[in-house]
C-alpha positions as CSV (number, residue, x, y, z in Angstrom):
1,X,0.0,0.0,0.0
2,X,2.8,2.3,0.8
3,X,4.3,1.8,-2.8
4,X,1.3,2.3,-3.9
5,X,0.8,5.9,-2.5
6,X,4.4,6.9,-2.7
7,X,4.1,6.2,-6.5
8,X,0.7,8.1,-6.9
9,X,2.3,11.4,-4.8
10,X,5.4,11.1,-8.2
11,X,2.9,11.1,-10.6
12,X,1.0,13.9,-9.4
13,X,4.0,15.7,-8.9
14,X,5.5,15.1,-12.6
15,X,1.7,16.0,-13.7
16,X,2.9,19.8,-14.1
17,X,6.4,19.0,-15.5
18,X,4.0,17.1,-18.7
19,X,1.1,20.5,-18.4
20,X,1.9,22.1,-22.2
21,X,1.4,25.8,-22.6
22,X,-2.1,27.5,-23.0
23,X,-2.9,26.7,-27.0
24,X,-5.3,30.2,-27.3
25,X,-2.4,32.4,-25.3
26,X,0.5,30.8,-28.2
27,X,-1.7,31.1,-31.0
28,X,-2.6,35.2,-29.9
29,X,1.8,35.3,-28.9
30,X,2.6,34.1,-32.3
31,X,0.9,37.0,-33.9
32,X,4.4,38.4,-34.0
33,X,6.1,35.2,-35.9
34,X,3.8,35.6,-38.6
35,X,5.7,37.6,-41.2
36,X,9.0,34.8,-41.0
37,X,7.3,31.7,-39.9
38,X,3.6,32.0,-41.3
39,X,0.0,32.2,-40.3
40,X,0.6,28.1,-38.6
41,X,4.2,28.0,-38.3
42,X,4.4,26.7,-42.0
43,X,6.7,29.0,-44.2
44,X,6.3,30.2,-47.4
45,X,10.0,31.6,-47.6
46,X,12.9,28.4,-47.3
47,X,15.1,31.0,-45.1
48,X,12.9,30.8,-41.8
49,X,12.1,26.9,-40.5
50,X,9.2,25.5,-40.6
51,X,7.8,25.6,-36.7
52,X,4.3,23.6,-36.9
53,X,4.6,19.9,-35.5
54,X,7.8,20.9,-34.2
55,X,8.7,19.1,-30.7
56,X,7.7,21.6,-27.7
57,X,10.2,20.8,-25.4
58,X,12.6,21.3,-28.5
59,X,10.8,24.9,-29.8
60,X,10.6,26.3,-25.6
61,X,14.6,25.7,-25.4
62,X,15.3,26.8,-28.3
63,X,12.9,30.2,-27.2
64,X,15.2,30.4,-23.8
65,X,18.5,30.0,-25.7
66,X,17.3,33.0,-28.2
67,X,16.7,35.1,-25.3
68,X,19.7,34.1,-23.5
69,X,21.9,34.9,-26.4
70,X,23.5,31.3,-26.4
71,X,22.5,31.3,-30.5
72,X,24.4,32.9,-32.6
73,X,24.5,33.3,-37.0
74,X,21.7,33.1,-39.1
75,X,18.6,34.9,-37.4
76,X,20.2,34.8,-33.9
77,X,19.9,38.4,-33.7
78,X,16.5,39.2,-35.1
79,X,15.2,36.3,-32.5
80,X,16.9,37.4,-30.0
81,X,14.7,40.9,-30.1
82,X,11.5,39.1,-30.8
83,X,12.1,36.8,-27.6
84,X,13.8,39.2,-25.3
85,X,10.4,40.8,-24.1
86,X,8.7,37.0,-23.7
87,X,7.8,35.7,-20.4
88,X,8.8,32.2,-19.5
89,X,4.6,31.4,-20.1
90,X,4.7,33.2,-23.5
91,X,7.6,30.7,-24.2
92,X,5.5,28.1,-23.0
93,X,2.4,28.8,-24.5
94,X,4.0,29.7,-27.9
95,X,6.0,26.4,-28.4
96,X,2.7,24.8,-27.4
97,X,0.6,26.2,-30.2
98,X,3.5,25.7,-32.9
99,X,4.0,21.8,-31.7
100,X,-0.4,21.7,-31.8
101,X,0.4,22.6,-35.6
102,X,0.3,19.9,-38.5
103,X,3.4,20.2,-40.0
């Protein structure tokens, strides 16, 4: 019995490390990607990557190292203005909508 609760107590605990960001707040966020990434995250231009169906966990890190400045080259720069005013959420919520995406 005492497994039994001890294991129930992890998996409610690793509940909020598997929550995804609020779909509706990442689709209104992504308003500003529109012009390089397009309307769902599928481009139109072969410069910008495509961002629909893209892995969450993948799009958020890649979000935080933007803002950190750990990317460099390329669009490193541009991104790093668009993502410097996000919020850890917006980050969240945006690399929820994009994954949500068909690619």
């Amino acid at each position: 019995m005492k497994k039994w609760v001890m294991l129930a107590g992890l998996t409610l605990c690793s509940m909020s490390a598997l929550a995804k960001g609020d779909l509706k707040a990442g689709e209104e966020k992504a308003v500003m990607c529109v012009a390089c990434h397009g309307a769902t995250g599928k481009v139109s231009v072969p410069l910008y990557p495509n961002l629909a169906g893209q892995n969450e966990e993948y799009l958020a890190h890649a979000l935080h190292a933007y803002k950190k400045g750990e990317r460099s080259g390329g669009q490193a720069e541009i991104m790093k203005a668009y993502v410097s005013g996000l919020s850890d959420s917006d980050i969240d919520n945006l690399a929820a909508w994009y994954a949500s995406q068909k690619p």
